[in-house]
N, C-alpha and C positions, 0 to 999 in steps of 0.2 A: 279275488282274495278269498281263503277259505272261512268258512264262520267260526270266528276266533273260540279257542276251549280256555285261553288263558287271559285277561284283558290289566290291565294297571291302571286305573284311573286317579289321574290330580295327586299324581305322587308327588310331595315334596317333604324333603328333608333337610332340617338345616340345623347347623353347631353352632356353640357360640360365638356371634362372629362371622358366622360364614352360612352362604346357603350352596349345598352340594345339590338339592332338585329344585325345582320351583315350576311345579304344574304340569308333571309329566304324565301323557297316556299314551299306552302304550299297548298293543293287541297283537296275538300270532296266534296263527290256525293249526291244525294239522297240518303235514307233509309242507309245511311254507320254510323258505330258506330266508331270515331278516339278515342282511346286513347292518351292521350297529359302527357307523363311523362317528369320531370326533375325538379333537387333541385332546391330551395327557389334560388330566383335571375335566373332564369336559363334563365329567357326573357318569361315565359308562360304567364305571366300577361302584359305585355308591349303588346304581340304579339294578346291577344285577347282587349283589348282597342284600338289596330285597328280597329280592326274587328266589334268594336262597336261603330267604331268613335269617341271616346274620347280622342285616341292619336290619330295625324297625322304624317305618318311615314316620314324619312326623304326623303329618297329616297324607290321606288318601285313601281308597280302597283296592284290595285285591280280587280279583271274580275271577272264580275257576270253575267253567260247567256251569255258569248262570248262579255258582253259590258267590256269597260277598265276604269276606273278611279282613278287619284294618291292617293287619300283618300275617308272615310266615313266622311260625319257627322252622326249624331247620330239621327236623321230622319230618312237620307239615307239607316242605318245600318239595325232599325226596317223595314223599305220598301222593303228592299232587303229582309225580312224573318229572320233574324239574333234577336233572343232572350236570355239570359240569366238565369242561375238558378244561384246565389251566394252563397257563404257556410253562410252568415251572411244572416237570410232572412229579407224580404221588407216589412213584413206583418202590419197592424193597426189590433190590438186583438179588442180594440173598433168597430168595425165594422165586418159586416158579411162577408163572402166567396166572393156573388156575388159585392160587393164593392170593396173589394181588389182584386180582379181580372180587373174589368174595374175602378178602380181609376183614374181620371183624363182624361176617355176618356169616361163617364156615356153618354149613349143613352137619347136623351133628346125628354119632352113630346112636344116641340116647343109650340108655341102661346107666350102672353104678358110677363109670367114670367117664362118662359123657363126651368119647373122642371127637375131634375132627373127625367128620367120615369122606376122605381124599378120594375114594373111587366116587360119591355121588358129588362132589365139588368137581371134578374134572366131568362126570357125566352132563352135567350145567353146565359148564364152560364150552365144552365143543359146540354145540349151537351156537355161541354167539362167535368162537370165529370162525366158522362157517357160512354164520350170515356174512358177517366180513369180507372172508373171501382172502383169509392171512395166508401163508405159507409156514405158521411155525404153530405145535399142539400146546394141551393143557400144561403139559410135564415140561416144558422148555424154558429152562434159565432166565430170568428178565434178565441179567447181567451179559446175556449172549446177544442181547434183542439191538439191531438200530433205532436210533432214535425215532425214524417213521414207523419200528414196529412197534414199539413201546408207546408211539401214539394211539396205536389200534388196539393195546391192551387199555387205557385209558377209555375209549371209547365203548369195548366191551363192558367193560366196568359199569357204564352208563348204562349200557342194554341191559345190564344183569338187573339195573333197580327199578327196571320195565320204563324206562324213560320214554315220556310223550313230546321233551323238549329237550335237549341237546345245547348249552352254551359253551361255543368253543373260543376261548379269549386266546388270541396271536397265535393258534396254532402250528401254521408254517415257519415262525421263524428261527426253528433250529434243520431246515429240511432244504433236502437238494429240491431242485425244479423237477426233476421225476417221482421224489417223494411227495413233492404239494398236487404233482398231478393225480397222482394214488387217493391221496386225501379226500381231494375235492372228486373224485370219482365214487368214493365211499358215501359222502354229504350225500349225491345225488341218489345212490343209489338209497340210503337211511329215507331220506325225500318219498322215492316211490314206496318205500311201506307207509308212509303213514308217518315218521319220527319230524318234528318240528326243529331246525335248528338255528341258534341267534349265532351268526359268524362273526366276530369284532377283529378286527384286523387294520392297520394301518397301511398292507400291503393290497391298493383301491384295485388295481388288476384280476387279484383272485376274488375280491367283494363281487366288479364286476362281471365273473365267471359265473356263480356260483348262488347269486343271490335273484331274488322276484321280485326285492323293494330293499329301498334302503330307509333307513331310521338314523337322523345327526342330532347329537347333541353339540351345544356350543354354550360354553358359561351357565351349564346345568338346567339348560333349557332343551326342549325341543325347537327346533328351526326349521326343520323341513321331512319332508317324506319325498322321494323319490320313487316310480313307480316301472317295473323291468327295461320299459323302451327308451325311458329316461338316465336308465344309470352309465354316464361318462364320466369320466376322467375331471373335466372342468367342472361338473355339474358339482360332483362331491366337494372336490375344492373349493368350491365357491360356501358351500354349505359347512362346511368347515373352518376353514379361516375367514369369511366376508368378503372374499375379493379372487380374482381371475387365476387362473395359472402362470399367467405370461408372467403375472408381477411374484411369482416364485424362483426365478431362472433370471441371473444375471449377465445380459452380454458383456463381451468386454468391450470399454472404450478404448481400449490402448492397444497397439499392437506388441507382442513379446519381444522381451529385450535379446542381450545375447544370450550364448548358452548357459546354461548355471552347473546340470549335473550329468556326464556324458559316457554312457556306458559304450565298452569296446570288447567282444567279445567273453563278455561276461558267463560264466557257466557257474550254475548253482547245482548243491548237492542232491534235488530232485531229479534235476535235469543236468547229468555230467556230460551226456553229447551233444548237446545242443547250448548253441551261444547267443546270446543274448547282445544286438547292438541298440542304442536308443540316447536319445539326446533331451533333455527337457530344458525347458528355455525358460528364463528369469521372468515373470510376468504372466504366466502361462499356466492354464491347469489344463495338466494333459490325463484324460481317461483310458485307463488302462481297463481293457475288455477283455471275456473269453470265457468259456465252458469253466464250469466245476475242474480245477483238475490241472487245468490249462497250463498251470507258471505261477501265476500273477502273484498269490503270496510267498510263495518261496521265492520271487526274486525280489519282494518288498525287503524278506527276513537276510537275504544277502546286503540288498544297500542298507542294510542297520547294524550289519555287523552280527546278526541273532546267529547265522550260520554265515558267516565269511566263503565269500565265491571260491572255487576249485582254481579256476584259472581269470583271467581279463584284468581289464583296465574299469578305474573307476577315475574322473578328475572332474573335480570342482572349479569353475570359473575356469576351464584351464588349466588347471594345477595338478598333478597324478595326486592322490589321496591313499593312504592305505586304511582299510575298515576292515580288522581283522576282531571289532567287539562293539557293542553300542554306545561302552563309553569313547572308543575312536571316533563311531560315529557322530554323537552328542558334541565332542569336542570340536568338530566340523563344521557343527550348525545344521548337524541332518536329524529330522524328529522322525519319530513314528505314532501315527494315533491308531492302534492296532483294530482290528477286527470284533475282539472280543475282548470289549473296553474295560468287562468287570475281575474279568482274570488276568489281565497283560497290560493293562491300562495304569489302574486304581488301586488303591488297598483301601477296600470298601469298608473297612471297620475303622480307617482315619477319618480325620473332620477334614474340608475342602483347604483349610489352613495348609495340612501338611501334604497334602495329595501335593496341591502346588510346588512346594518348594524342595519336592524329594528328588527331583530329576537334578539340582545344583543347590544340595543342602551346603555345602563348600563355602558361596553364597550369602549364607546366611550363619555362618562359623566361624567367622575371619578369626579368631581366639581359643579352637575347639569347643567353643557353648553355641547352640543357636541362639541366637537374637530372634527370640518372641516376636518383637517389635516389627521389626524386619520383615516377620514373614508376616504378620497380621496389614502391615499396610501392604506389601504385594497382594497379597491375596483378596483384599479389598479393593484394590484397585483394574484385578480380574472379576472381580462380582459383577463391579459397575460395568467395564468394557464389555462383556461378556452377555448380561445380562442373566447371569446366573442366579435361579427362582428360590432363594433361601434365608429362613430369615438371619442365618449367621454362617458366618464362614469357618465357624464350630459344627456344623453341622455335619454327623457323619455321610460321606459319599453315600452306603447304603441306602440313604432314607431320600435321593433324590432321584426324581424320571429320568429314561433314559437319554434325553435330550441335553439334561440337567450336568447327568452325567461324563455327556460329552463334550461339553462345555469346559466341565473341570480339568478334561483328558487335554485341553484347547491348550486351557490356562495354565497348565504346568510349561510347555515349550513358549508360549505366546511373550510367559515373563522373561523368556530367555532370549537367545537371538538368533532366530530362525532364518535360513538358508535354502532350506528342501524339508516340504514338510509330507509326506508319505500318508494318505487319509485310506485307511484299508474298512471297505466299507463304512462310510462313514456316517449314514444316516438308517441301519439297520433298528431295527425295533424304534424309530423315532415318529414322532406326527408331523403331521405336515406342518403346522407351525414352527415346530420345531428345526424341521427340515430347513422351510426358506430363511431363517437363523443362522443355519450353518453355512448356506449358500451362499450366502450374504458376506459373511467372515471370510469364505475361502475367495471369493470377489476380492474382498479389501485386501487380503492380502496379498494376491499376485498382482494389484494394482500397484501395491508397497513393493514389487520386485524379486518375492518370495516365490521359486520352484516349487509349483506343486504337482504330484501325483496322487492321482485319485483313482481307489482299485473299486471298482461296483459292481454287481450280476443285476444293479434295476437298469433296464434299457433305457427307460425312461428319463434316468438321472444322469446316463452316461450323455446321452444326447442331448440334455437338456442344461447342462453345466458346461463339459468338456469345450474348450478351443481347439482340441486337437484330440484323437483318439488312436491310441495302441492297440492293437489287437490282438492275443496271444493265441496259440496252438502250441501244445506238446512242448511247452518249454521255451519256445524261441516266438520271435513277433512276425506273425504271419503277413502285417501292413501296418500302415497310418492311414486315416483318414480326417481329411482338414473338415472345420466346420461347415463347412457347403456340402461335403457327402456325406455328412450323416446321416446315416437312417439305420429300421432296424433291418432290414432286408442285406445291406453292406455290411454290416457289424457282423452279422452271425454267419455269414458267408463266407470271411475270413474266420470267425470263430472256429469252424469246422475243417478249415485246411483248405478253401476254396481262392488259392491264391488268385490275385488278377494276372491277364495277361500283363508279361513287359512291352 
């Protein structure tokens, strides 16, 4: 390990009430890559708003270069080299690269009216994406940029405040698998200058990549350190939730009933020449796989009705169905827990009360009035089944994790009466606590007899949940594979159009 320039000693900070650290130290060197795992609350975000001087911790010291002090401000934080990447980024699309990069700190032409001087702001900026190694210059639109490029402007941004330390909180989870490969090729190359970065990430595969040691917080403690030839998959989890992998992945006891929801030559409007057959069985969560690109949500958005198929058959238990909208499909008993829970999910500015009861406010209006009442004891009695982390089911969706979150996305279909519940990613940005929560729920309910489809890009999670696995290419389903063949080697074989022999 390198000899540390920045160290945290006996950090602990706590509210009324509550203690967010309790006795954290915490050290990183030049060019060292930390990975920083532990579930939602776990103190990782208390613990880096030290570090950036926006908490002040209650007790402990900070040592930078062998100097001591009980806190940063947020001056101090940037001066010492300490910059940030946040998963929500900071960017103005209205303005170009080299603006959002020196925002607020613009090189000025001096004299009477003291312009922006835009030629020596872009003469600054080309160096840093250069070190980079970007493909787009000073002068170019953020509003043009992908979200992986617009990562690399953020990261610029960091270079520009001559950053010694780099914290990059969930970076990758707005980015394709070739975007996180970019990423994490940048980390390393940041690494060989010299640049220190703290990687926090829920996503333990790229931790594993990318990292020299890992650092877990649990219940605002430190609980372990893990050291490069140590960092797996079990290890983290263990150090994370207290207990094995195995006990995050639920088999099923019961074999799947008959079939519940049966597609017959289905064609969606992504994919108009190509059809779609597939069968999912009552009892059953069947993992739908495949490349960025593949199918898989656009034929979620067709069995919802969001885009009604071009041509096929859809039938229930049996029965032809028409889903020509989602409240056909709603009417059905077919849910969606979409992908991107906080935009197509939630209305994040309601309280959990009415997230719940919006999908079948009907329900709850047998008189054209909502009955309060109604929905306060529904809703309550998804907290409890649910185990949703809040202290009121007033509390707006916005202000809860995203585990929290998905919980609620649960409890709106859960109070109703589910059929085929559609989980499109459905443990993205969550912790692994959180995770074997959902695992757990999607268990009881195909025990309950509830069709589920589960769309995921974690190998990990298709294989490790799934009784049955779909595989998509280019629209149509390239195979099945039962739980005895799964692996990742099978999966992305057909991912790629690598049909088996008949």
């Amino acid at each position: 390990m390198p000899a540390p320039f920045l160290e945290l000693l006996d950090i602990t900070k706590t509210y009324p009430g509550v203690t967010a650290l309790s006795g954290v130290s915490f050290a990183i060197g030049a060019g060292e890559v930390v990975g920083l795992i532990g579930e939602n609350g776990a103190g990782k975000s208390t613990l880096m708003k030290i570090l950036g001087g926006v908490v002040e911790p209650t007790r402990g010291t900070i040592r930078v270069d062998g100097n001591e002090r009980p806190a940063f401000t947020v001056p101090e934080s940037m001066q010492a080299g300490i910059a940030f990447v946040h998963q929500e980024l900071n960017l103005f699309e209205n303005l170009d690269v080299a603006a959002n990069i020196f925002i607020g700190r613009e090189p000025r032409s001096g004299g009477f009216l003291n312009l922006v001087d835009k030629a020596e702001t872009r003469r600054r900026v080309a160096p840093l994406l250069q070190r980079l190694g970007v493909d787009f210059g000073p002068d170019t639109p953020v509003a043009e940029l992908a979200i992986a490029e617009r990562q690399m402007v953020e990261i610029a941004k960091a270079l520009s405040l001559n950053a010694r330390l780099i914290i990059m909180d969930e970076p990758t989870s707005s980015l394709t698998l070739s975007e996180t490969d970019r990423l994490l090729s940048v980390i390393a190359e940041l690494k060989a200058q010299g640049v220190a970065i703290v990687y926090i990430s829920h996503r333990l595969n790229e931790v594993k990549q990318c990292a020299d040691r890992v650092v877990c917080l649990r219940d605002g403690k430190l609980v372990g350190t893990l050291a490069k030839d140590e960092i797996e998959h079990p290890a983290m989890i263990r150090l994370m939730i207290g207990r094995d992998l195995k006990s995050v992945y639920i088999p099923p006891r019961h074999a799947p009933k008959e079939s519940g929801l049966t597609l017959e030559g289905l064609r969606t409007t992504a994919f108009p020449d190509f059809a779609v057959n597939l069968t999912l069985r009552r009892g059953e969560i069947l993992g739908l796989a495949g490349l960025i690109g593949s199918g898989r949500t656009s034929l979620a958005r067709a069995i919802f009705g969001i885009d009604p198929p071009l041509a096929g058959t859809i039938a229930l238990d049996g029965q032809p169905i028409t889903v020509a909208s989602p409240q056909d499909a709603i009417a059905k008993g077919i849910y969606l827990a979409p992908e991107d829970r906080k935009r197509s999910g939630l209305i994040l500015e309601f309280p959990i009360r009415e997230n719940i009861s919006l999908a079948d406010l009907w329900d709850y209006a047998p008189s054209w009035l909502i009955r309060r009442d109604k929905e306060l004891a529904a809703a309550e009695r998804q907290k409890v089944r649910l185990g949703i982390r809040t202290p009121s089911v007033e509390t707006p969706a916005i202000s809860l994790s995203g585990g929290n979150q998905q919980k609620v996305v649960l409890a709106k279909w859960l109070s109703m009466r589910p059929q085929v519940i559609i989980f499109d990613e459905p443990t993205r940005g969550i912790d692994v606590g959180a995770k074997a929560e959902i695992y757990q729920l999607m268990r009881e309910l195909a025990e309950a007899g509830v069709a589920i489809l589960m769309i995921s890009s974690d190998m990990e999670e298709v294989i490790g949940v799934s009784d049955r696995v779909a595989v998509m290419h280019e629209g149509s389903i390239a195979g099945f594979l039962e739980r005895s063949q799964l692996s990742e080697h099978a999966i992305m074989e057909l991912a790629i159009g690598h049909r088996p022999a008949a």
